[in-house]
C-alpha positions as protocol buffer text, in pm:
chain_id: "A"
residue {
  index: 1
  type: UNK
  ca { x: 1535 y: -657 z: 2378 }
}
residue {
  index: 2
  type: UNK
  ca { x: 1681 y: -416 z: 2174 }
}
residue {
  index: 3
  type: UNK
  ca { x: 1996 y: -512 z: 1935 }
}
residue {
  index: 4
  type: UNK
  ca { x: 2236 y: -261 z: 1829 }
}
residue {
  index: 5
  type: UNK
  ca { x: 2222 y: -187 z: 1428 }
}
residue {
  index: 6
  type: UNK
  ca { x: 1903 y: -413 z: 1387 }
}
residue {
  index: 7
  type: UNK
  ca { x: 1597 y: -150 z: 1275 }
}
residue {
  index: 8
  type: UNK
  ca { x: 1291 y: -177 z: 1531 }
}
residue {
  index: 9
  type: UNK
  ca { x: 971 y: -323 z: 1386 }
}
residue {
  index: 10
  type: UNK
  ca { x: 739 y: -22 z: 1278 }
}
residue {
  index: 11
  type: UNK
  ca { x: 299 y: -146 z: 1168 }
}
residue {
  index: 12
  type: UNK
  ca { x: 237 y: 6 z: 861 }
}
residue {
  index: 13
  type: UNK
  ca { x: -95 y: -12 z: 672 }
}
residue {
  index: 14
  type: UNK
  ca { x: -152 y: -58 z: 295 }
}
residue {
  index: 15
  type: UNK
  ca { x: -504 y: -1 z: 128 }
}
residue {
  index: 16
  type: UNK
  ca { x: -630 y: -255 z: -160 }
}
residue {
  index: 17
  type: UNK
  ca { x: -810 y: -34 z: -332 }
}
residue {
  index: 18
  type: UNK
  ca { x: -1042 y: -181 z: -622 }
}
residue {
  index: 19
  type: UNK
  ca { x: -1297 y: -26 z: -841 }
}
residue {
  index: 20
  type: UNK
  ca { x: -1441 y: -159 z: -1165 }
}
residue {
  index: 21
  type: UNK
  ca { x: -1126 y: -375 z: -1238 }
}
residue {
  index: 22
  type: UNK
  ca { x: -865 y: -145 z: -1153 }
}
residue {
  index: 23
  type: UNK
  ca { x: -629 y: -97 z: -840 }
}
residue {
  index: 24
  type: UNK
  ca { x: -538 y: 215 z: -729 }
}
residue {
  index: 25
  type: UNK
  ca { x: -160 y: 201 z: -698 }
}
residue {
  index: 26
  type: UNK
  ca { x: 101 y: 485 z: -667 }
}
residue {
  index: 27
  type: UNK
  ca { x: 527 y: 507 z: -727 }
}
residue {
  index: 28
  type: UNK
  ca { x: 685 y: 552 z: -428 }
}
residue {
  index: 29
  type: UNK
  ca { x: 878 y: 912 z: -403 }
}
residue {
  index: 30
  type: UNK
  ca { x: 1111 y: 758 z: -157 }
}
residue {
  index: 31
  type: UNK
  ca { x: 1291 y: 460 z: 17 }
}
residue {
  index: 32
  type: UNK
  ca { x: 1235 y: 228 z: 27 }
}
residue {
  index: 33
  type: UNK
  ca { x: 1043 y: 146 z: -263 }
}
residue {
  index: 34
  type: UNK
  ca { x: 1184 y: 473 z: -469 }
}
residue {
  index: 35
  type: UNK
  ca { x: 1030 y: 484 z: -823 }
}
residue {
  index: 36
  type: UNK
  ca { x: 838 y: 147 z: -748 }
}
residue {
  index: 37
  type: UNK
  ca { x: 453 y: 90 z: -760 }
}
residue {
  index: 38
  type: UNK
  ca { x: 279 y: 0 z: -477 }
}
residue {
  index: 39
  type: UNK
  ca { x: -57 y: 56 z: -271 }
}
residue {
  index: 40
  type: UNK
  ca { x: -122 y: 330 z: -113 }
}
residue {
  index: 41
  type: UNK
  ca { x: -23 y: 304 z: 250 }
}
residue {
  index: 42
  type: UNK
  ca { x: 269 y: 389 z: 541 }
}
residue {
  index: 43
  type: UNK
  ca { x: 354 y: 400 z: 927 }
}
residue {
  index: 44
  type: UNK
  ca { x: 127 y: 397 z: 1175 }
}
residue {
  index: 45
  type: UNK
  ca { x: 128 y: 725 z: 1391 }
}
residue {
  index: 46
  type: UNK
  ca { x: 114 y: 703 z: 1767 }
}
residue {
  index: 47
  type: UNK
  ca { x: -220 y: 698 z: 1908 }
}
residue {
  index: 48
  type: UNK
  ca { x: -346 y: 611 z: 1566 }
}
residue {
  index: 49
  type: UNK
  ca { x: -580 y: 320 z: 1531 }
}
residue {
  index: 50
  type: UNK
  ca { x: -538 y: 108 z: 1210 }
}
residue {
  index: 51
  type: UNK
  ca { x: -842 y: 186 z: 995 }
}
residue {
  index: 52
  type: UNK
  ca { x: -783 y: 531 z: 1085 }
}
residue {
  index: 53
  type: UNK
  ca { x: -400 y: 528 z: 935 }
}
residue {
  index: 54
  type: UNK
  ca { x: -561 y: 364 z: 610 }
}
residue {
  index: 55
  type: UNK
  ca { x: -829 y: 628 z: 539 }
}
residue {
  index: 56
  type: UNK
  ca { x: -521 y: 872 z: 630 }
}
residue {
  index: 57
  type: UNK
  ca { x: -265 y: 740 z: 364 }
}
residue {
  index: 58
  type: UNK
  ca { x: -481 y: 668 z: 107 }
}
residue {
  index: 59
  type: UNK
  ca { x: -588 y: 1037 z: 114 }
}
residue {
  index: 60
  type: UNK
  ca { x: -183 y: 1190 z: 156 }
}
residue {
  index: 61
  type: UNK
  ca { x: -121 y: 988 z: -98 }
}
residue {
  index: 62
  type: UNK
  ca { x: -393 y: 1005 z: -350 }
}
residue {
  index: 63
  type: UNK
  ca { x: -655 y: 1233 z: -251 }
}
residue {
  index: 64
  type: UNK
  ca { x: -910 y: 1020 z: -233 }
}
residue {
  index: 65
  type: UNK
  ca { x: -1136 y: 1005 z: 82 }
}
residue {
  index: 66
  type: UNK
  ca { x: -1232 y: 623 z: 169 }
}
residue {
  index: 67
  type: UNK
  ca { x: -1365 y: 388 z: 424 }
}
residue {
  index: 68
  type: UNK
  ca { x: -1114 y: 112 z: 568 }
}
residue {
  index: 69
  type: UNK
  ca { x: -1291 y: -254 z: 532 }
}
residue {
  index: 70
  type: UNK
  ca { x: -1165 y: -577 z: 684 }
}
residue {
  index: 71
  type: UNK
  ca { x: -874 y: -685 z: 661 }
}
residue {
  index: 72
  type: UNK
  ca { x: -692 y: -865 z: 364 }
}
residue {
  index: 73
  type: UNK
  ca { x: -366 y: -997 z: 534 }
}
residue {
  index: 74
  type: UNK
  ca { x: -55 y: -923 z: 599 }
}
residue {
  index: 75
  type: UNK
  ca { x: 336 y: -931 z: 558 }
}
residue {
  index: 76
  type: UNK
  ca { x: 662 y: -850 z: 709 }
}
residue {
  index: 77
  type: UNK
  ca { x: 976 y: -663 z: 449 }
}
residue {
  index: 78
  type: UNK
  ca { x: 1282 y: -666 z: 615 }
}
residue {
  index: 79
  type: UNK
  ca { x: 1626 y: -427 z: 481 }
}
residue {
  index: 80
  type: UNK
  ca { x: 1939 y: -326 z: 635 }
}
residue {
  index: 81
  type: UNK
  ca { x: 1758 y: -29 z: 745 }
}
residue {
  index: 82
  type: UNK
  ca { x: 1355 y: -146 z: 807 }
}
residue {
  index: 83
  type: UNK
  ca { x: 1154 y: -367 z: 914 }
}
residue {
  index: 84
  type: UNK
  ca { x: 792 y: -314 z: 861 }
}
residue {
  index: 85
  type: UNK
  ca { x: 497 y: -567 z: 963 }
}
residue {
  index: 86
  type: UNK
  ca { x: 196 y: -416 z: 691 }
}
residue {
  index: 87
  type: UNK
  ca { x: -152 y: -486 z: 768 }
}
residue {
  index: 88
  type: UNK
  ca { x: -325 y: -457 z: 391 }
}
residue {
  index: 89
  type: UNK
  ca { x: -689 y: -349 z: 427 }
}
residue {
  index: 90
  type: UNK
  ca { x: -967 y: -368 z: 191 }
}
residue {
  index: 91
  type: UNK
  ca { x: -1076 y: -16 z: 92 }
}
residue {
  index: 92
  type: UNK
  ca { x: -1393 y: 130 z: -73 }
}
residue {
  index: 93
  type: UNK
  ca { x: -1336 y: 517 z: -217 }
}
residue {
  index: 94
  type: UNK
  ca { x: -1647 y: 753 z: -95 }
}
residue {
  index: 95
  type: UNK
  ca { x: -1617 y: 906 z: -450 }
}
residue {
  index: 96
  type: UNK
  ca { x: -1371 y: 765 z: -774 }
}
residue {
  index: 97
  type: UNK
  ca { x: -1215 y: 1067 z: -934 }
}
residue {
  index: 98
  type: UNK
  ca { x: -902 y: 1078 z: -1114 }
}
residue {
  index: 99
  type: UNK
  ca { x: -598 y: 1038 z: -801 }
}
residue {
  index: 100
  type: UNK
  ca { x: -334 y: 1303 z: -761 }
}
residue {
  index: 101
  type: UNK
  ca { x: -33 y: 1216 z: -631 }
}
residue {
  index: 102
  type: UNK
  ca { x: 84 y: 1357 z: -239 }
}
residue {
  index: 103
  type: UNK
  ca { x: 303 y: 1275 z: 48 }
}
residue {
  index: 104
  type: UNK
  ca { x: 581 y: 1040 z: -91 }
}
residue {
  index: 105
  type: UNK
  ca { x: 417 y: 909 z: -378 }
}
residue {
  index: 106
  type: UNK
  ca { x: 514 y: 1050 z: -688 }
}
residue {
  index: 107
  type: UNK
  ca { x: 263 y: 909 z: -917 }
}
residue {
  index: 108
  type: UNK
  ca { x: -91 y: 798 z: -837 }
}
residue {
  index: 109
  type: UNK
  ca { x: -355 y: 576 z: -1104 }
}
residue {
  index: 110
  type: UNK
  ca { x: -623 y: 367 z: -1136 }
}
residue {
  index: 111
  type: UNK
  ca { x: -407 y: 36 z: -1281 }
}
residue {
  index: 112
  type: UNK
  ca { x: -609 y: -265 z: -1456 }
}
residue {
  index: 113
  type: UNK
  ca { x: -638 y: -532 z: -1302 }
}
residue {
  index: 114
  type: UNK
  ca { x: -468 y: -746 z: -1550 }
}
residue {
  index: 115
  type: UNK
  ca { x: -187 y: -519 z: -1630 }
}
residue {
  index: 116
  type: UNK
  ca { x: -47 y: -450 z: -1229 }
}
residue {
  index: 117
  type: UNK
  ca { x: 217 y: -783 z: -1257 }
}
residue {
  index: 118
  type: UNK
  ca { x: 366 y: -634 z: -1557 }
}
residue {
  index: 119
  type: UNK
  ca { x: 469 y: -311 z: -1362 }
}
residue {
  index: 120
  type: UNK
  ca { x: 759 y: -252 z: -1163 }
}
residue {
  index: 121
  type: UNK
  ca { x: 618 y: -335 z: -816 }
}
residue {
  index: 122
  type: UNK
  ca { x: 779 y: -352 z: -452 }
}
residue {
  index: 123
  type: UNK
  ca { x: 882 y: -681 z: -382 }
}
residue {
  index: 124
  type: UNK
  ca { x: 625 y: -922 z: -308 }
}
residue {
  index: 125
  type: UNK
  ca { x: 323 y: -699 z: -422 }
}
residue {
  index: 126
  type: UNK
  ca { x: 219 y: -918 z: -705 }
}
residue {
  index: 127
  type: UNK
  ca { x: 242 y: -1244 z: -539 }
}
residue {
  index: 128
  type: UNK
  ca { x: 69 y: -1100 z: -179 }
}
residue {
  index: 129
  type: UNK
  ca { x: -238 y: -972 z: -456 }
}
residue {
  index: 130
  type: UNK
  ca { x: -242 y: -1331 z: -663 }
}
residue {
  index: 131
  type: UNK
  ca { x: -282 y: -1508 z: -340 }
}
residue {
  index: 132
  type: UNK
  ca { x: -527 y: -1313 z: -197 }
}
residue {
  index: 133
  type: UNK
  ca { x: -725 y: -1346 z: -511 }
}
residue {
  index: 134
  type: UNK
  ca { x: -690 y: -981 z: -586 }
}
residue {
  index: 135
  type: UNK
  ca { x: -531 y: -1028 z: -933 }
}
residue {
  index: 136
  type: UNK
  ca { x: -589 y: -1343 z: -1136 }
}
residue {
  index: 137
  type: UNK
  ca { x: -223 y: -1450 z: -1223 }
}
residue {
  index: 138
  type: UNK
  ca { x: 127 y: -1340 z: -1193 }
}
residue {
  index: 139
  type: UNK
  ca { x: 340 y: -1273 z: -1450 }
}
């Protein structure tokens, strides 16, 4: 059932994205999530199977070319004009270079491990990596 004014659920995919203690993370060029830090990810396209929207985003958004591994978990963010159910995939690069920035993310880098809590992250990004033993602590 559909309710007036309530946004439909849309699957998105994020890519955890970790190489020699670092995450590859990028700042969101849009809303939500304008001029935040997150991983690389979106919507899922229609017809599009999951791993497949993965190795897409992570390459719109960084240029990196990757392979989508299992998955990692997942969570639901709800606003007044979204609601997206992400599916966060573990992600191994073919090659790491230096990432360039593409799509809607207007910055792209290879963050330490240690220093991703003390950016300015979408919400729930640093707890969804501390309990999934991606980072060590949160800050």
């Amino acid at each position: 059932m559909t309710v007036p004014g309530v946004p439909r659920p849309e699957l998105c995919v994020g890519a955890v994205v970790v190489h020699d203690d670092q995450l590859l993370m990028v700042r969101r060029g849009r809303p939500p999530g304008a001029g935040l830090w997150s991983v690389p990810g979106g919507r899922v396209e229609p017809g599009e199977t999951l791993a497949a929207a993965v190795v897409r985003e992570v390459a719109e958004e960084t240029g990196l070319s990757c392979a989508c591994g299992p998955l990692v978990g997942w969570v639901e963010r709800l606003g007044i004009d979204h609601h997206f159910v992400i599916m966060d995939f573990e992600v191994t690069p073919f090659e790491v270079v230096v990432p360039r920035p593409g799509d809607d993310a207007s910055e792209a880098a290879w963050v330490p491990l240690h220093e991703v809590a003390e950016l300015d992250v979408v919400e729930g990004l640093v707890e969804f990596l501390a309990e999934h033993g991606i980072i060590a602590t949160i800050a």
